[in-house]
C-alpha positions in Angstrom: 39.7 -1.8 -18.9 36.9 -1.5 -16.3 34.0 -2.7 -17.7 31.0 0.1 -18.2 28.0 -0.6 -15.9 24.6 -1.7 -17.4 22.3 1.4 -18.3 19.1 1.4 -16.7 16.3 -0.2 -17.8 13.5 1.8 -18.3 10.5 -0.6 -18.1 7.7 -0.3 -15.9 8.4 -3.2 -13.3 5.1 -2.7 -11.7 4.4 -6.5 -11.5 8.2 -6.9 -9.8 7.3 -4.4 -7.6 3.9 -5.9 -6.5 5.6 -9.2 -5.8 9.2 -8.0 -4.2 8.1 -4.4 -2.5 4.8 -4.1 -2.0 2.9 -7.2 -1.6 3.6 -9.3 1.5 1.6 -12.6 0.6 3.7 -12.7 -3.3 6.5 -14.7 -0.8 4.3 -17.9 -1.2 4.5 -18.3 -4.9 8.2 -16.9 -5.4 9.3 -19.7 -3.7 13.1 -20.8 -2.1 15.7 -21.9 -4.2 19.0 -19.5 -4.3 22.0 -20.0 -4.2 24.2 -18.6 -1.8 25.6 -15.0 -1.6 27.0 -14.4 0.9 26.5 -10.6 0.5 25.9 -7.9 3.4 23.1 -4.9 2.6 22.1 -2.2 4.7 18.6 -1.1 4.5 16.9 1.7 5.6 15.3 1.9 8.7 13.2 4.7 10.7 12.5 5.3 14.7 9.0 7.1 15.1 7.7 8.9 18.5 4.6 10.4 19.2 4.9 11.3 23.2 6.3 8.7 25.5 5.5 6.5 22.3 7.9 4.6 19.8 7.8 2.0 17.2 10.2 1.0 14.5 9.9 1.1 10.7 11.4 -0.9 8.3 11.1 -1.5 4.5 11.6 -5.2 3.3 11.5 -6.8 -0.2 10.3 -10.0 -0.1 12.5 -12.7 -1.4 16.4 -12.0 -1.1 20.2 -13.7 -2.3 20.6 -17.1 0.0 23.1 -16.3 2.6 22.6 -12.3 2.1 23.2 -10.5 5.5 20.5 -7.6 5.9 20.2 -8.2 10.0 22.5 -5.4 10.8 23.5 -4.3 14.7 20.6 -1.6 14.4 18.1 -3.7 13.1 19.0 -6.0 15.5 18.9 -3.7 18.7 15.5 -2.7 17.5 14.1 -6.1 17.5 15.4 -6.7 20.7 13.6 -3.3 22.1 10.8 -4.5 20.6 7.7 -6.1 22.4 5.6 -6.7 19.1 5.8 -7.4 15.2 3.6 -6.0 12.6 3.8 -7.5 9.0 1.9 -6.6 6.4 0.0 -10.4 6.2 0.8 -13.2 8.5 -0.5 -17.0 7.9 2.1 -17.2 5.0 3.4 -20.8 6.4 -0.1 -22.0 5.5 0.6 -22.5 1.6 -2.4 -24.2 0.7 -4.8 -22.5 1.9 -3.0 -19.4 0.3 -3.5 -21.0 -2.9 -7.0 -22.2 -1.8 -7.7 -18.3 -2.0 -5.8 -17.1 -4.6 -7.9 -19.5 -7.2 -11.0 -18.9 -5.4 -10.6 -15.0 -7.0 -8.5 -15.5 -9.3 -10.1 -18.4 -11.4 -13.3 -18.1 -13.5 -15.2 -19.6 -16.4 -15.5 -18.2 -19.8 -12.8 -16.1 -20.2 -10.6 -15.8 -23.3 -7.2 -17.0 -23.7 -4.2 -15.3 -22.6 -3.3 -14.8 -25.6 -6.1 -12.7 -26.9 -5.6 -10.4 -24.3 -2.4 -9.2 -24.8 -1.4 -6.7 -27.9 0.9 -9.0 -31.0 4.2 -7.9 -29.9 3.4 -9.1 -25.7 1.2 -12.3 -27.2 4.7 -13.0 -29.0 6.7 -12.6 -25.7 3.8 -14.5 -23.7 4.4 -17.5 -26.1 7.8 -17.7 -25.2 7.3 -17.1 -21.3 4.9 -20.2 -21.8 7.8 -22.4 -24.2 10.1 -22.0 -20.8 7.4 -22.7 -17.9 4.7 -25.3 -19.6 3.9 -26.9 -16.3 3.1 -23.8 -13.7 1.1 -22.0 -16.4 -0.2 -24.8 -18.2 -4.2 -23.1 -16.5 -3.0 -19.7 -17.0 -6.3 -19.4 -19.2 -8.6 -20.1 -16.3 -7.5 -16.9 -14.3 -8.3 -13.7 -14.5 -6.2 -11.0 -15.8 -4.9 -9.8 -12.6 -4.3 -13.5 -11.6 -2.7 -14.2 -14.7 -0.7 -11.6 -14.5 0.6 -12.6 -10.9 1.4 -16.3 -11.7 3.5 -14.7 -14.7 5.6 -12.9 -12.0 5.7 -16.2 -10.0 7.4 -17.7 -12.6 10.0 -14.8 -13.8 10.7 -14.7 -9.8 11.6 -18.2 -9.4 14.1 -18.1 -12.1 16.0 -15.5 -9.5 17.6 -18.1 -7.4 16.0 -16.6 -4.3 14.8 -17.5 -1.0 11.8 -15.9 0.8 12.7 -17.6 4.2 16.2 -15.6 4.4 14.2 -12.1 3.9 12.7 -9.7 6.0 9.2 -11.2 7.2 9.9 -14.8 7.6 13.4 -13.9 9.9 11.3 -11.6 12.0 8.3 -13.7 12.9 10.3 -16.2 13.6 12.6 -14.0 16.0 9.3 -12.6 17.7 7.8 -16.1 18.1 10.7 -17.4 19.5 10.6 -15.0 22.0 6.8 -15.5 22.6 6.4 -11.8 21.2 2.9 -11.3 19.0 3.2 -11.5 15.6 0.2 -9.1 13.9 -1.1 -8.6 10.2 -2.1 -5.2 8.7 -4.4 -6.7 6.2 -5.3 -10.1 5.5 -4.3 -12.6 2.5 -7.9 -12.5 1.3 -7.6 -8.7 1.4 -4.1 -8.2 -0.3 -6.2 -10.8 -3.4 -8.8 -8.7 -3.0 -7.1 -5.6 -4.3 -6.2 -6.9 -7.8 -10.1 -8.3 -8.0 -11.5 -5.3 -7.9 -9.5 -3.7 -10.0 -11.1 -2.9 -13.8 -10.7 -4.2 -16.8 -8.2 -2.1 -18.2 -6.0 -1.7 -15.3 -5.9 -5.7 -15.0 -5.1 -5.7 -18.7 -2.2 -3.4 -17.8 -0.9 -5.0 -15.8 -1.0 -8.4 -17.4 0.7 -6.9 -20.8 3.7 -5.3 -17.4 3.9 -9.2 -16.2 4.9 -10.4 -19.4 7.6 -7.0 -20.1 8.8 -7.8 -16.7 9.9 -10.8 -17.2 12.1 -10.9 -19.9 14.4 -8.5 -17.6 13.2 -10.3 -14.7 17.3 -10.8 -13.2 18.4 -6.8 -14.0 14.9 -5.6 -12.7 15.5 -7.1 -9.7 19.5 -6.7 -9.8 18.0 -2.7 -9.7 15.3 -3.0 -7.4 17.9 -5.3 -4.7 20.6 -2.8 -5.2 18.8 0.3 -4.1 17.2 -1.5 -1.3 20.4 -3.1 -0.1 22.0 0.4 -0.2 18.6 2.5 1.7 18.7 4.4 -1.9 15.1 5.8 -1.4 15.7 8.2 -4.2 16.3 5.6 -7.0 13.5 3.3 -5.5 11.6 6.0 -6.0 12.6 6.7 -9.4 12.8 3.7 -10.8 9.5 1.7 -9.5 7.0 4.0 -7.7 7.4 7.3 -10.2 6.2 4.7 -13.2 3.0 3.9 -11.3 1.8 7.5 -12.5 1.1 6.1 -15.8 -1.7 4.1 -13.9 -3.0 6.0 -11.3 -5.8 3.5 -10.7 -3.0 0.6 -9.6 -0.8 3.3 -7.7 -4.1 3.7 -5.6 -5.0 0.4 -4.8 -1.4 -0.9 -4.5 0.3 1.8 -2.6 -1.5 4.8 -1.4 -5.0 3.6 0.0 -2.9 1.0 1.8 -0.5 3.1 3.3 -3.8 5.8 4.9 -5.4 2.2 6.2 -2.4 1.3 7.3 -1.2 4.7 9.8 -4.4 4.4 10.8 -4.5 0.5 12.5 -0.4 1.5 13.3 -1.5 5.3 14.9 -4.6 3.5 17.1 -2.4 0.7 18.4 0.4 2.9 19.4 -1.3 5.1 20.8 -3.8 2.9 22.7 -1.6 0.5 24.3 2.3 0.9 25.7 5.1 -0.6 24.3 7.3 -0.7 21.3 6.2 -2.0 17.7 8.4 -2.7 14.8 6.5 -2.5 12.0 8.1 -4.3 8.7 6.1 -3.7 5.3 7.5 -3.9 1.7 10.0 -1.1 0.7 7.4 0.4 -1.9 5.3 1.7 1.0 8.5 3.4 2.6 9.0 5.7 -0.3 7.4 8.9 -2.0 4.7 11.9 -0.8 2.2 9.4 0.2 4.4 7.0 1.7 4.0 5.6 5.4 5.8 7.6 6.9 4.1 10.4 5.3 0.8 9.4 6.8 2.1 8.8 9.8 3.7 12.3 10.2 0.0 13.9 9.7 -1.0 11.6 12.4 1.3 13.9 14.9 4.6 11.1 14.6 8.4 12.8 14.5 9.8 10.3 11.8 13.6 10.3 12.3 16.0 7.4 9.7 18.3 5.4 11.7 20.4 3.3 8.8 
C-alpha cells in the first residue's frame, strides 16, 4: 500500500520564512552541518528587458540539503552572460562582526524573561525549545523580542542538517569573484537588523510567540517550503508562507513589500544607468505575490518573462 502523504500544516511559518526566503543575512546563524542529498531541484528563474537592457532574476532560500543540485544548465548560462551579482546583503563571510551587530540591536537591559512574554500554552513550548538547546539560548532573556525570536529560528534551523555554503548566495559570489565580476548588496546587514528593531511591540511579540510554533514543525515546514522552491511552485509558496503574513500586515510590510519598492528602485537605476547584464539573486519570498519584485519592476517599464 502506498503510503498517504503528510497533510499540510497550517501554521504560520513567518519566522522560517524570514530566515530561509526572505532574509539574506539569517545564513550566518543557520549555520552548515547536512548531510548529504544528493538531490536535483529546479527553481524558478526570470529574464527581464527594458530596451537594449537585461538582467536576470532568481529566487533563493537560504540554507539547502548538502550535495542538493539547484545549478541547472539555465542558471548556469545566465551566470555566465552575466557581468555583475546583486545579493540581497554581502559581507556574510565576516561572522563576527555580524554578530557584533546583531547584539548591538538586539540586546538590552531590563527587559522581562522570555517566558513572560509568551501566552501559557507557547511559555510551555518555549521551555522545552530551551530543555533541547541550553547553551545557544542560555542569554535569550537579554534580547529583544524580535531578537529572541530570531535566535529561536537559529536553533530550529540548525537541527535541519543543512548547509548555507551549498545554496544560492554563497555559490554565486563565489562564482562572480572568481571571475573578478562585482559582487553588490541591496541593503546592508545593519539594515536587514534594522527592520525587526523598529518593529512595535506587538508585532515583535508576534513574532516571538510564530518562532516558538515554528519550531516544533521546524523539519516539515521546511520539507514544504524546500519542496515548492525546488519545484518553481510559486503558487504554493504563495499559499503556504506569504498569504499568512496578512494576519500581520505590519511584518508583511517591513519584511516583504517596502523592500521589494526599495529594491526595483536601486535594480531599475543601475540597469538603466550603466550597460551590461545583472543577475540579481534575493530570497524566494520576494519573487512571489501582487507586490512581488517582479511586480515592481514591471511598473518600472521591465517585460518580465520565466525561464525555468
Amino acid at each position: 500500500m502506498t503510503a498517504a502523504a503528510p497533510r499540510p500544516i497550517r501554521a504560520r511559518p513567518i519566522v522560517l520564512l524570514a530566515a530561509l526566503a526572505a532574509l539574506g543575512w539569517a545564513g550566518w546563524w543557520i549555520g552548515s552541518h547536512g548531510h548529504q542529498s544528493g538531490t536535483t531541484a529546479r527553481p524558478a528563474l526570470w529574464h527581464i528587458v527594458k530596451g537594449d537592457r537585461q538582467a536576470w532574476l532568481f529566487g533563493t532560500i537560504h540554507a539547502v540539503p548538502v550535495g542538493e543540485s539547484w545549478l541547472s544548465p539555465a542558471i548556469a548560462d545566465a551566470v555566465a552572460h552575466s557581468d555583475r551579482l546583486f545579493l540581497e546583503v554581502t559581507g556574510l563571510d565576516a561572522e563576527r562582526s555580524t554578530h557584533a551587530m546583531f547584539d548591538k540591536l538586539g540586546r538590552s537591559t531590563g527587559l522581562p524573561r522570555v517566558e513572560a512574554r509568551l501566552g501559557h500554552d507557547d511559555a510551555r513550548r518555549f521551555r522545552d525549545i530551551l530543555r533541547r538547546h541550553p547553551a545557544e539560548l542560555r542569554d535569550i532573556d537579554g534580547y529583544e523580542s524580535w531578537a529572541a525570536a530570531l535566535l529561536i529560528g537559529s536553533v530550529a534551523a540548525s537541527d535541519l542538517s543543512l548547509s548555507t555554503q551549498e545554496a544560492g548566495e554563497a555559490v554565486l559570489a563565489r562564482r562572480f569573484a572568481d571571475a573578478g565580476k562585482p559582487v553588490q548588496g541591496l541593503e546592508t546587514i545593519a539594515g536587514q537588523l534594522g527592520l525587526f528593531d523598529r518593529l512595535g511591540l506587538t508585532d515583535q511579540r508576534l513574532l516571538l510567540s510564530e518562532a516558538v510554533r515554528d519550531a516544533q514543525n521546524s523539519a516539515r515546514l521546511y520539507q514544504y517550503l524546500h519542496t515548492a522552491w525546488a519545484r518553481g511552485d510559486l503558487a504554493r509558496l504563495e499559499r503556504e508562507f506569504i498569504a499568512p503574513l496578512a494576519r500581520s500586515p505590519g511584518l508583511r510590510h517591513v519584511l516583504i513589500d517596502d523592500r521589494n519598492r526599495r529594491w526595483a528602485d536601486i535594480i531599475d537605476a543601475d540597469l538603466t544607468g550603466r550597460p551590461g547584464t545583472a543577475f540579481i539573486a534575493v530570497g524566494a519570498g520576494h519573487l512571489i505575490g501582487k507586490a512581488s519584485l517582479q511586480a515592481q519592476l514591471a511598473q518600472r517599464g521591465w517585460r518580465i518573462a520565466r525561464i525555468q
